[in-house]
ChimeraX commands (.cxc) that place a marker at each C-alpha (Angstrom):
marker #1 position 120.38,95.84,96.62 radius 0.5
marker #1 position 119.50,92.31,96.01 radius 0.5
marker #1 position 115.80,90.99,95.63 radius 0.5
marker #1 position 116.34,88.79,98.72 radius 0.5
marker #1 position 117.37,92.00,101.09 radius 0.5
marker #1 position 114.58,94.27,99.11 radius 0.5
marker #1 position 111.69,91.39,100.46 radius 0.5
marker #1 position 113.23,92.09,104.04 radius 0.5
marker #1 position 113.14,95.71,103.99 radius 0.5
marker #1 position 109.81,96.47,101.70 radius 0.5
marker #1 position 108.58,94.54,105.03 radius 0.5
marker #1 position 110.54,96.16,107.39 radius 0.5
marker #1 position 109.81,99.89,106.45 radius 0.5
marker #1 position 106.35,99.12,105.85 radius 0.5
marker #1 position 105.58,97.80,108.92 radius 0.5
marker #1 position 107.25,100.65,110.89 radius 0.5
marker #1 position 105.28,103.25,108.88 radius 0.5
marker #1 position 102.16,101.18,108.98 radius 0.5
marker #1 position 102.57,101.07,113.13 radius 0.5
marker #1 position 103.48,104.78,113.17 radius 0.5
marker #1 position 100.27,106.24,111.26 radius 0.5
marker #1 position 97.83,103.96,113.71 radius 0.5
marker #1 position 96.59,101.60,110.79 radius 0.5
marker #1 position 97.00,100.19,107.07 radius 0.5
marker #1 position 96.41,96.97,105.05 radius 0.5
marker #1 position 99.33,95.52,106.63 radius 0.5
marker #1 position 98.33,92.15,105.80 radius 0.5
marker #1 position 97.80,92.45,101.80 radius 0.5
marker #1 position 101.17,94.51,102.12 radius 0.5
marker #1 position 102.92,91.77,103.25 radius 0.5
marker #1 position 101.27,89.02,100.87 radius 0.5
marker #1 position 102.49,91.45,98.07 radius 0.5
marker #1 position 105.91,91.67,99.19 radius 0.5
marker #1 position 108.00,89.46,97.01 radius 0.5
marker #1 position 106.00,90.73,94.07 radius 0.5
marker #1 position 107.24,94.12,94.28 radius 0.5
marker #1 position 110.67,93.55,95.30 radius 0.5
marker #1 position 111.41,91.89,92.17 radius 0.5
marker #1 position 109.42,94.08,90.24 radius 0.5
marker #1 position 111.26,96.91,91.76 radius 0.5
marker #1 position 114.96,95.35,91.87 radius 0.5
marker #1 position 114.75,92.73,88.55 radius 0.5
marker #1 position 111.90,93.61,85.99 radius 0.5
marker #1 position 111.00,97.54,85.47 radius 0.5
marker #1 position 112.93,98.86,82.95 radius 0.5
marker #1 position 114.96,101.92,84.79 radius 0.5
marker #1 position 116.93,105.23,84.06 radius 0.5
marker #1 position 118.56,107.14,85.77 radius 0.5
marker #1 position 115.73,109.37,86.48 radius 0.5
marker #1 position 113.07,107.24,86.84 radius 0.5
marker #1 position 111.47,104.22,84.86 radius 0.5
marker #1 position 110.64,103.32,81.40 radius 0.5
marker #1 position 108.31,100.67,82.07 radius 0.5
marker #1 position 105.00,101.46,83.74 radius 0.5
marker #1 position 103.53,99.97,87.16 radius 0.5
marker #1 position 100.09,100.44,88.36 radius 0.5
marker #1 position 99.00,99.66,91.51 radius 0.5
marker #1 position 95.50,98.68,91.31 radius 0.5
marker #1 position 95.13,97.41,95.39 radius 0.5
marker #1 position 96.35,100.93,96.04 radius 0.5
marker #1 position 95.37,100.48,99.98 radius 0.5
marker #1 position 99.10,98.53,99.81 radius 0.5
marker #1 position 100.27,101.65,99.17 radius 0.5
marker #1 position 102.56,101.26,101.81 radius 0.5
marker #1 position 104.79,98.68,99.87 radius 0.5
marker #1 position 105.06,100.83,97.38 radius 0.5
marker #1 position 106.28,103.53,99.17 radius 0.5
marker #1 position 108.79,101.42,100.98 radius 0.5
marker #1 position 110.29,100.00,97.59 radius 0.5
marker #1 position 110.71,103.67,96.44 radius 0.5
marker #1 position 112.20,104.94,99.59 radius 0.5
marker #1 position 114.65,101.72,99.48 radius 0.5
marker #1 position 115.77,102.79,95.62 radius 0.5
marker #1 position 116.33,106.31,96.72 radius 0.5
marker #1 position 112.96,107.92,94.80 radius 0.5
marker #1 position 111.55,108.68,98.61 radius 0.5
marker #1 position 113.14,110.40,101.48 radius 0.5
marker #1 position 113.41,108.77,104.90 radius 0.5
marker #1 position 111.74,112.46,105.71 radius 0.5
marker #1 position 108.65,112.04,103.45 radius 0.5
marker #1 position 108.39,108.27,104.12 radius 0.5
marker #1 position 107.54,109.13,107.50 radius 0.5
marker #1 position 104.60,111.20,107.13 radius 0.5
marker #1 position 102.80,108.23,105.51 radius 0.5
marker #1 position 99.01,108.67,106.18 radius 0.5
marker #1 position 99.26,111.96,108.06 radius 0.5
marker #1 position 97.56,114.99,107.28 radius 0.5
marker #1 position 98.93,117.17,104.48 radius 0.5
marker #1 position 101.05,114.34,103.29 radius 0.5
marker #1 position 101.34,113.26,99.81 radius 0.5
marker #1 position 101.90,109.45,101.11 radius 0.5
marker #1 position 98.19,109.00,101.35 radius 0.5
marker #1 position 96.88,105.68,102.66 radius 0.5
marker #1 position 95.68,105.19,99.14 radius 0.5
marker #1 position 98.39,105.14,96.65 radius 0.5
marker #1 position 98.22,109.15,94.48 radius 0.5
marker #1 position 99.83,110.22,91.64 radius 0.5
marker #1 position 101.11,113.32,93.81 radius 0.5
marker #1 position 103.74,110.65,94.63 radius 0.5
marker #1 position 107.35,110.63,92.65 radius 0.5
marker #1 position 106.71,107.92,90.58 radius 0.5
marker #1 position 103.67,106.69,90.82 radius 0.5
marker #1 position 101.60,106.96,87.99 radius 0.5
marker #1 position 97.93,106.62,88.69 radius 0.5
marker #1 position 96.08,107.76,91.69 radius 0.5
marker #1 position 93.45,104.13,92.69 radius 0.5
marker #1 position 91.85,102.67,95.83 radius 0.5
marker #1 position 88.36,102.58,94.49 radius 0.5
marker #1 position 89.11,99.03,93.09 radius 0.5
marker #1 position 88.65,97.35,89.69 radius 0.5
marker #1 position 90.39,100.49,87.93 radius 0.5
marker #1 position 93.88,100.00,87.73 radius 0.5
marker #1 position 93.67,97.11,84.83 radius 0.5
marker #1 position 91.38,99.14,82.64 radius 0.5
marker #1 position 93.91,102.33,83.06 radius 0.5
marker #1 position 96.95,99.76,82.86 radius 0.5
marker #1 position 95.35,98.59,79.65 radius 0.5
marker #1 position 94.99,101.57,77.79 radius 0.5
marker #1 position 98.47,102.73,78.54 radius 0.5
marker #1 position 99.72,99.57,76.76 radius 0.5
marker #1 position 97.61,100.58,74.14 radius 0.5
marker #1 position 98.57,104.16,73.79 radius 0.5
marker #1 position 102.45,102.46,73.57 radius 0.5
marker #1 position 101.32,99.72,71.02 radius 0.5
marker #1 position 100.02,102.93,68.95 radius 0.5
marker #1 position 103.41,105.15,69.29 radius 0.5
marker #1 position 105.66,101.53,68.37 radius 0.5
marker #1 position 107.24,102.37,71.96 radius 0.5
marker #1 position 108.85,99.83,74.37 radius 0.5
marker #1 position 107.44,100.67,77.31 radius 0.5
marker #1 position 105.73,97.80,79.14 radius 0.5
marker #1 position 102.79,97.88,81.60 radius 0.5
marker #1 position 103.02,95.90,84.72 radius 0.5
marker #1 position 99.72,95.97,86.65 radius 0.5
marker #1 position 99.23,94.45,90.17 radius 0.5
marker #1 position 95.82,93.19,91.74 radius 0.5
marker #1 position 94.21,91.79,94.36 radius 0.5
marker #1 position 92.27,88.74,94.00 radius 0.5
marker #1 position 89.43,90.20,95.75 radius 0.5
marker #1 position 88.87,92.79,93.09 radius 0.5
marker #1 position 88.76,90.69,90.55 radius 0.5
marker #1 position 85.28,90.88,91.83 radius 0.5
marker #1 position 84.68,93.96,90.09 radius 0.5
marker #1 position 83.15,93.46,86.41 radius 0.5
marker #1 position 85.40,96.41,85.22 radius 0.5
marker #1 position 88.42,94.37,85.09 radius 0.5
marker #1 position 86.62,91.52,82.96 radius 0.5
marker #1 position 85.88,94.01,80.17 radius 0.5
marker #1 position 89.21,95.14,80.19 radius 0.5
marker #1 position 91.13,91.18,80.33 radius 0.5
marker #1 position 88.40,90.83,76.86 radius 0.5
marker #1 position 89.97,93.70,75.55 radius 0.5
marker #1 position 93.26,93.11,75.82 radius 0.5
marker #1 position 92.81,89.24,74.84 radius 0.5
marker #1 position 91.04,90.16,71.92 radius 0.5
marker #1 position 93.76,93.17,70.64 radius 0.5
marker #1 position 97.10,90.67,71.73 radius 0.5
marker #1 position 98.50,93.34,73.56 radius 0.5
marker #1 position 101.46,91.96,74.42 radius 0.5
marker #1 position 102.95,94.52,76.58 radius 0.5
marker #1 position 100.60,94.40,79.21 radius 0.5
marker #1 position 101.62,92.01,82.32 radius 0.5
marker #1 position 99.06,91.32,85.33 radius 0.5
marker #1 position 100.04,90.10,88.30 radius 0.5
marker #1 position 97.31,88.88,91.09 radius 0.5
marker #1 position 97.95,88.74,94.76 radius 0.5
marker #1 position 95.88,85.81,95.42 radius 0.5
marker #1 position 96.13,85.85,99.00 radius 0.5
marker #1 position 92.62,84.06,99.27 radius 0.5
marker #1 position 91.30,86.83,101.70 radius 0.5
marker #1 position 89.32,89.82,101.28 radius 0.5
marker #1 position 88.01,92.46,103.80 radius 0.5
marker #1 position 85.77,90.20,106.14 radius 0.5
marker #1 position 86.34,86.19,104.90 radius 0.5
marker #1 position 87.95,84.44,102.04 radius 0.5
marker #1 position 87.61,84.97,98.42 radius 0.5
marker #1 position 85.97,81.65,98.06 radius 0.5
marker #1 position 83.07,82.41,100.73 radius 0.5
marker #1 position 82.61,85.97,98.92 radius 0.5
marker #1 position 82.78,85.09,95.18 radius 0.5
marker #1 position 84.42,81.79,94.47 radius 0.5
marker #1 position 87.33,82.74,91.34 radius 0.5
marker #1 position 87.67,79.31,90.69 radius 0.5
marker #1 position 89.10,78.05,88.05 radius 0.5
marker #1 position 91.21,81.83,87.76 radius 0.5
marker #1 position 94.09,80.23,85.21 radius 0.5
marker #1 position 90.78,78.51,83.02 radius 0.5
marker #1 position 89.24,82.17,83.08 radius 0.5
marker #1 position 92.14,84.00,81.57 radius 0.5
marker #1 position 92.74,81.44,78.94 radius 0.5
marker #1 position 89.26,81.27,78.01 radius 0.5
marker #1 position 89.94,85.44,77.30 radius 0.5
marker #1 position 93.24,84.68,74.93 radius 0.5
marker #1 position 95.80,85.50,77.61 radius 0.5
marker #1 position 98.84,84.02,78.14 radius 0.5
marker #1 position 98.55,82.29,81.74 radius 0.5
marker #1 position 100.71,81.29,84.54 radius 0.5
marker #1 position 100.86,80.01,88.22 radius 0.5
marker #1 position 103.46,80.31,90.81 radius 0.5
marker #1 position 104.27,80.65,94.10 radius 0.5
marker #1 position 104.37,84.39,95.08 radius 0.5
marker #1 position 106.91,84.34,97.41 radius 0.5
marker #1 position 109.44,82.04,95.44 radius 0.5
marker #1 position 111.67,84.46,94.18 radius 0.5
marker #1 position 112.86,82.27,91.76 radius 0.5
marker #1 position 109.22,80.87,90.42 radius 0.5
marker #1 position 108.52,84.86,90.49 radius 0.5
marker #1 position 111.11,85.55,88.18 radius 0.5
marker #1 position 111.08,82.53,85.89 radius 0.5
marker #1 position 107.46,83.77,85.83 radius 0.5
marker #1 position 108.42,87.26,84.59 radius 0.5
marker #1 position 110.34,86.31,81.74 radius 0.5
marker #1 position 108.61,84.08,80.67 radius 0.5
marker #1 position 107.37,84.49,76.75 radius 0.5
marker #1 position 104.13,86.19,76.27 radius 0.5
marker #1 position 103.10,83.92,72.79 radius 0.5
marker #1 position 101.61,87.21,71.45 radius 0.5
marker #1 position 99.10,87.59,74.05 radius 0.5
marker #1 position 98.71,89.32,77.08 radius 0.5
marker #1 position 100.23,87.63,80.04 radius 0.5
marker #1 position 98.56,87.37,83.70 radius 0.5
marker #1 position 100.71,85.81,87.05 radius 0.5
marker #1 position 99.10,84.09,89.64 radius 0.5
marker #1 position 101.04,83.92,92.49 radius 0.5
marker #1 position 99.81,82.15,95.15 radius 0.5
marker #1 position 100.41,83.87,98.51 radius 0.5
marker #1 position 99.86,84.10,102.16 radius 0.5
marker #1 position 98.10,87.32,104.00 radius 0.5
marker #1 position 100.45,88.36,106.44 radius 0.5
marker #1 position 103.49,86.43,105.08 radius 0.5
marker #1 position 106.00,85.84,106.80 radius 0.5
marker #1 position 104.62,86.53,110.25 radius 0.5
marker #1 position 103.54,83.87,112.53 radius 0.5
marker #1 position 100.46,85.75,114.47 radius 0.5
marker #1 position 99.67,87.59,111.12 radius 0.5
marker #1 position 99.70,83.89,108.45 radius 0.5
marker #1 position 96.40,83.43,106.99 radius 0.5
marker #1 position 94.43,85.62,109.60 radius 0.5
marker #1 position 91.91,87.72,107.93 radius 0.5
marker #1 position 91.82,90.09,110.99 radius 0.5
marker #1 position 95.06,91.46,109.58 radius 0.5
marker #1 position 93.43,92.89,106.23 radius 0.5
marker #1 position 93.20,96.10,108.30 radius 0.5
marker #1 position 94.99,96.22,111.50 radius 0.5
marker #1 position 97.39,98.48,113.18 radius 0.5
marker #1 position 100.58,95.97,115.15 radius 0.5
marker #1 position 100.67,97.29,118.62 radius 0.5
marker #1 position 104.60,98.12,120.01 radius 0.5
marker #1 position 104.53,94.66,120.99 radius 0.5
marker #1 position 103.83,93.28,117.38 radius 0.5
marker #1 position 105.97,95.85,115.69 radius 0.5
marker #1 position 108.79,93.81,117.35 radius 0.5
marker #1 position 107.74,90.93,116.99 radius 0.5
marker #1 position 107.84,91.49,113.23 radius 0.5
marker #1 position 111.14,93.17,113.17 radius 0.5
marker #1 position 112.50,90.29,114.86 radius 0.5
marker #1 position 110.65,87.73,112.76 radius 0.5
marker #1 position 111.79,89.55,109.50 radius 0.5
marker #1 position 115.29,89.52,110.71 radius 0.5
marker #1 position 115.33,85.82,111.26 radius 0.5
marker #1 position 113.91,85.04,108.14 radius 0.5
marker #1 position 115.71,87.00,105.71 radius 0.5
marker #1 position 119.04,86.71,107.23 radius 0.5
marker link #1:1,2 radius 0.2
marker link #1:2,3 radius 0.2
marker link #1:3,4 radius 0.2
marker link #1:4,5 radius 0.2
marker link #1:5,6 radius 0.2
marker link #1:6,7 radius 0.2
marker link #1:7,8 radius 0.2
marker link #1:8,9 radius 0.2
marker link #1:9,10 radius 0.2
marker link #1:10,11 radius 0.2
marker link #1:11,12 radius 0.2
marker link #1:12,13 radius 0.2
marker link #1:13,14 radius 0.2
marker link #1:14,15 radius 0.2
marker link #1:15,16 radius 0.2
marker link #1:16,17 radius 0.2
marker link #1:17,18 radius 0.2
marker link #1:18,19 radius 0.2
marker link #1:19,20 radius 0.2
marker link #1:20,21 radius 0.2
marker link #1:21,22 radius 0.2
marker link #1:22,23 radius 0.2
marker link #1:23,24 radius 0.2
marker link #1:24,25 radius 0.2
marker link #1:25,26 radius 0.2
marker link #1:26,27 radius 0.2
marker link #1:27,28 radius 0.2
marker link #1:28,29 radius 0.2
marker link #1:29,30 radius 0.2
marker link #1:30,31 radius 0.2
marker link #1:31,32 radius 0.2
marker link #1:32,33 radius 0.2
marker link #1:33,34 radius 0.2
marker link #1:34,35 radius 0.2
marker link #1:35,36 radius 0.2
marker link #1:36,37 radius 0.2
marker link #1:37,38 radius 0.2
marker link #1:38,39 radius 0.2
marker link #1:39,40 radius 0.2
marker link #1:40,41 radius 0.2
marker link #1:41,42 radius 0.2
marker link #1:42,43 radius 0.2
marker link #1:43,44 radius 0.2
marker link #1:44,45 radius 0.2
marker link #1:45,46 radius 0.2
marker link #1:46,47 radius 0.2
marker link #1:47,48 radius 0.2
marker link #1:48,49 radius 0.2
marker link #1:49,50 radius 0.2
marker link #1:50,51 radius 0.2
marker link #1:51,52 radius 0.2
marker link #1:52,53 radius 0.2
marker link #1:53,54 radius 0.2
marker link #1:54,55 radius 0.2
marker link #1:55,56 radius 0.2
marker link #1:56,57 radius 0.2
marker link #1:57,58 radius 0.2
marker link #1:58,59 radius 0.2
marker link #1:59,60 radius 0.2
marker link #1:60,61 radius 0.2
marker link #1:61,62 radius 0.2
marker link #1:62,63 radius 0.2
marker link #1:63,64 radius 0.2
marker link #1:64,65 radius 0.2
marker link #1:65,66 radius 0.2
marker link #1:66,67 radius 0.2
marker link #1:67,68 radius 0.2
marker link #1:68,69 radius 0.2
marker link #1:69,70 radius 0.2
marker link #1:70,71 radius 0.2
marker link #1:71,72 radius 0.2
marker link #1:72,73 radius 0.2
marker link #1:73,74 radius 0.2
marker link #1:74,75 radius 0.2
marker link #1:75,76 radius 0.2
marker link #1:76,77 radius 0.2
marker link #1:77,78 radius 0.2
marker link #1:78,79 radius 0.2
marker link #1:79,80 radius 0.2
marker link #1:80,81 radius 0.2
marker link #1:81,82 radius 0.2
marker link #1:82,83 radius 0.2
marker link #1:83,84 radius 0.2
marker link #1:84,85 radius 0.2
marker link #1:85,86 radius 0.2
marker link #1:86,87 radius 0.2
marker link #1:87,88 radius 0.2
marker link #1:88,89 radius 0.2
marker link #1:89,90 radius 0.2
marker link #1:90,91 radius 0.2
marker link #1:91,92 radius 0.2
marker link #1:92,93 radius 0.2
marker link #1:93,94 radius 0.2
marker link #1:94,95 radius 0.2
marker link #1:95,96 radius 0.2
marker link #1:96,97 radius 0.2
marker link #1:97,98 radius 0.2
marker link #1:98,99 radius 0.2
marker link #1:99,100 radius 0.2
marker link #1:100,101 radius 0.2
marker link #1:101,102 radius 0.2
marker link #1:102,103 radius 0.2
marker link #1:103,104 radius 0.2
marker link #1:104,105 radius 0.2
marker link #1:105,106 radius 0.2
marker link #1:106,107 radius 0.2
marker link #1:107,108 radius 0.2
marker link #1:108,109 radius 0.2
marker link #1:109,110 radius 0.2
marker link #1:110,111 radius 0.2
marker link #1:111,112 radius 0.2
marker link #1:112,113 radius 0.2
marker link #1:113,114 radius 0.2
marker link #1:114,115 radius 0.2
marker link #1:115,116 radius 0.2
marker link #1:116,117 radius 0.2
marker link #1:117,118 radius 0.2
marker link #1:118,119 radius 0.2
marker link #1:119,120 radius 0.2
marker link #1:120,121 radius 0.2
marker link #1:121,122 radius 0.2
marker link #1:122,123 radius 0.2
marker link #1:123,124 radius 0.2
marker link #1:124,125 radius 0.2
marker link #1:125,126 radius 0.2
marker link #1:126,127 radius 0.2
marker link #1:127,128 radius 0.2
marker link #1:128,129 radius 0.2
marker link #1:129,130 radius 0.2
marker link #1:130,131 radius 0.2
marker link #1:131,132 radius 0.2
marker link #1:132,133 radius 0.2
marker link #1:133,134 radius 0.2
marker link #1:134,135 radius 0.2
marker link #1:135,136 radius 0.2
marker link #1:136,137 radius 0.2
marker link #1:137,138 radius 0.2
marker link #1:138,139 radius 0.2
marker link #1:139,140 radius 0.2
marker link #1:140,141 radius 0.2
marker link #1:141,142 radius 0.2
marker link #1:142,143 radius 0.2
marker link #1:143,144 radius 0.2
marker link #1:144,145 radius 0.2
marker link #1:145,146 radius 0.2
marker link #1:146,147 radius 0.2
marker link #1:147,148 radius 0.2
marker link #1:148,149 radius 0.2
marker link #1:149,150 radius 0.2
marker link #1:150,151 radius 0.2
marker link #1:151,152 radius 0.2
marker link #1:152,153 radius 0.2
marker link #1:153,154 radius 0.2
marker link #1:154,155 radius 0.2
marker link #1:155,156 radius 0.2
marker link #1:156,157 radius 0.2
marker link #1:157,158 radius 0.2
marker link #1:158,159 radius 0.2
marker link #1:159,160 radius 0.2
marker link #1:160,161 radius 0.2
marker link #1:161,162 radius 0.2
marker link #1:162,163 radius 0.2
marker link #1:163,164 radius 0.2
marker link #1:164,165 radius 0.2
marker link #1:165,166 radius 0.2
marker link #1:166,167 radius 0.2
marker link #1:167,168 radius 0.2
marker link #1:168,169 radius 0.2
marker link #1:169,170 radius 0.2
marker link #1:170,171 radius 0.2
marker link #1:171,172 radius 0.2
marker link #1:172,173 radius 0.2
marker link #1:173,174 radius 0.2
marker link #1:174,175 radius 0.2
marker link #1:175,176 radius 0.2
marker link #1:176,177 radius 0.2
marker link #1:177,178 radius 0.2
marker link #1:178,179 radius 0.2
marker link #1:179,180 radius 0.2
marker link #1:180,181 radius 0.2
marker link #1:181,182 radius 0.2
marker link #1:182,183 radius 0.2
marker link #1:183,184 radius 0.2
marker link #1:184,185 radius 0.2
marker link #1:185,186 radius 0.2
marker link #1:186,187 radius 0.2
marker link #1:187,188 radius 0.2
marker link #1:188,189 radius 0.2
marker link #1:189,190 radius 0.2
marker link #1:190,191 radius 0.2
marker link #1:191,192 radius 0.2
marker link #1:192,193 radius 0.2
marker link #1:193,194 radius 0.2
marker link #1:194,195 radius 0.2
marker link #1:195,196 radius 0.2
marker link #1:196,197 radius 0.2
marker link #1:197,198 radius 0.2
marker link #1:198,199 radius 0.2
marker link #1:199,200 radius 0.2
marker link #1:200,201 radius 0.2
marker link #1:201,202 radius 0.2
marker link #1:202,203 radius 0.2
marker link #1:203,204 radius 0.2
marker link #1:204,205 radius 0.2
marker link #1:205,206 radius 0.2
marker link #1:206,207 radius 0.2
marker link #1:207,208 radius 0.2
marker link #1:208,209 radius 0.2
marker link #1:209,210 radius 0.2
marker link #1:210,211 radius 0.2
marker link #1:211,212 radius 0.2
marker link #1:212,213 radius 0.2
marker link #1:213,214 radius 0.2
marker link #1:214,215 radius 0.2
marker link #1:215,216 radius 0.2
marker link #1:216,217 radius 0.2
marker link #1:217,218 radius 0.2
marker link #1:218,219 radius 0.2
marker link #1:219,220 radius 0.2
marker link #1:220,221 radius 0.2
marker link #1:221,222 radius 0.2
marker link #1:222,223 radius 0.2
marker link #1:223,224 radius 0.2
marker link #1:224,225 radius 0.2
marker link #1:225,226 radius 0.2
marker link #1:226,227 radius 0.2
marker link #1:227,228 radius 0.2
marker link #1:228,229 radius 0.2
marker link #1:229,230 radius 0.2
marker link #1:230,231 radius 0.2
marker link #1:231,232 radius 0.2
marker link #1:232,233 radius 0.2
marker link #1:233,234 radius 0.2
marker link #1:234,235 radius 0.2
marker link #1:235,236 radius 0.2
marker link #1:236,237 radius 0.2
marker link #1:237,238 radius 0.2
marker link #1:238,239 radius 0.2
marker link #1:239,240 radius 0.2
marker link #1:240,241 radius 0.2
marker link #1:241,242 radius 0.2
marker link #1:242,243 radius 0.2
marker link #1:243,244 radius 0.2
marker link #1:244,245 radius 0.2
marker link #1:245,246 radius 0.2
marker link #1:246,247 radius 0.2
marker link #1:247,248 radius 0.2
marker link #1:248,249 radius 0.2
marker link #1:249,250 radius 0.2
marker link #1:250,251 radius 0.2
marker link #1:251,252 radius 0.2
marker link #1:252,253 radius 0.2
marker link #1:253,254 radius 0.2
marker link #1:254,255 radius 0.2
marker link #1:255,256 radius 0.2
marker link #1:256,257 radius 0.2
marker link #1:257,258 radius 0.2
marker link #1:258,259 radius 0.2
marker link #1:259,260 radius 0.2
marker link #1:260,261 radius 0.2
marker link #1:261,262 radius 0.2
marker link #1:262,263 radius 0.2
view
């Protein structure tokens, strides 16, 4: 599948999942979007039974992306997909290890870079190839945990560690700049010996160009600049949709929306 019909149905599957369980981080889901369907369809390193490279989901209440992107590769059943968030289901509305292919168990935020981190050590140690692709929210960047962790790896040049930050600009009940201004992020990453770099998170080509980009012996952070709720008109920007269930009404709304848009 190419990335362009993986950003459609990530969406798609999510959203019909999300409206199905009664609730979810739709919004953060959707601002994530592009980020995993390249991830997913471009930059992990694959067999046949699984993947090489390692991907931590450190916002894991977008677990629902997640699970979408794995159903769409064929690592999820349409079967289990559709017990997301219900009781006795591994598809927790937290992202768990219990899941095929998903590595670390996180929702508690601020935990996922540290654990990310000392993976890419443990590889560094065994001379392996395996590289560590981490993905977090803006708003946990709040968390002091990951700070220690981006001084660590700045000051060991590991190199196989990627982060990637959904910086939608909202969090829970405002924006990130009301709550804890991370202004200037790029500045703050350089200033800890990491390789830096902006983009537009749902550019698939400033995404990718992003990705491949060299790391200059240093660990390597993306910024991608994105949109809660993206691409959905009633959903754009609106921190309501952090945690919100789309009524019938909405769920077709988006399915139309999505269709439009990724045509």
């Amino acid at each position: 599948m190419k990335t362009e019909e993986f950003q459609k149905e990530i969406r798609l599957r999510a959203a019909q999942i999300i409206a199905s369980a009664g609730g979810s981080h739709i919004g953060g889901v959707f601002s994530s979007a592009d980020i995993l369907a390249i991830l997913y369809s471009e930059i992990l390193a694959r067999s046949v039974d699984g993947f090489i490279d390692s991907f931590i989901l450190s916002k894991g209440h977008c677990c629902a992306g997640v699970y979408s992107a794995l159903n769409v590769l064929g690592f999820l059943s349409d079967e289990l997909l559709d017990t997301y968030a219900q009781n006795g289901s591994p598809l927790m509305a937290h992202i768990s290890h219990h899941v095929p292919h998903v590595e670390f168990s996180t929702g508690s935020l601020g935990h996922g870079l540290p654990f990310g981190i000392g993976k890419a050590l443990a590889s560094k140690v065994k001379n392996n190839a395996k590289h560590v692709y981490v993905l977090l929210s803006d708003g946990e960047l709040d968390e002091g945990s990951n700070w220690e962790a981006i001084h660590f790896a700045g000051h060991h040049k590991m190199s196989n560690i990627t982060a990637i930050i959904d910086y939608n600009k909202l969090q829970s009940l405002t924006t990130t700049y009301a709550t804890l201004d991370l202004e200037p992020i790029s500045a703050k990453f350089e200033a800890f010996k990491w390789t830096t770099l902006r983009c537009d998170g749902h550019n698939i080509q400033e995404l990718r160009t992003s990705f491949l980009a060299p790391h200059n012996n240093k660990p390597k952070v993306i910024v991608c600049d994105t949109i809660k709720g993206y691409p959905i008109d009633f959903m754009l920007n609106q921190v309501v949709w952090h945690y919100r269930t789309p009524s019938a009404e909405q769920l077709a709304s988006i399915i139309k929306q999505l269709n439009r848009v990724y045509q």
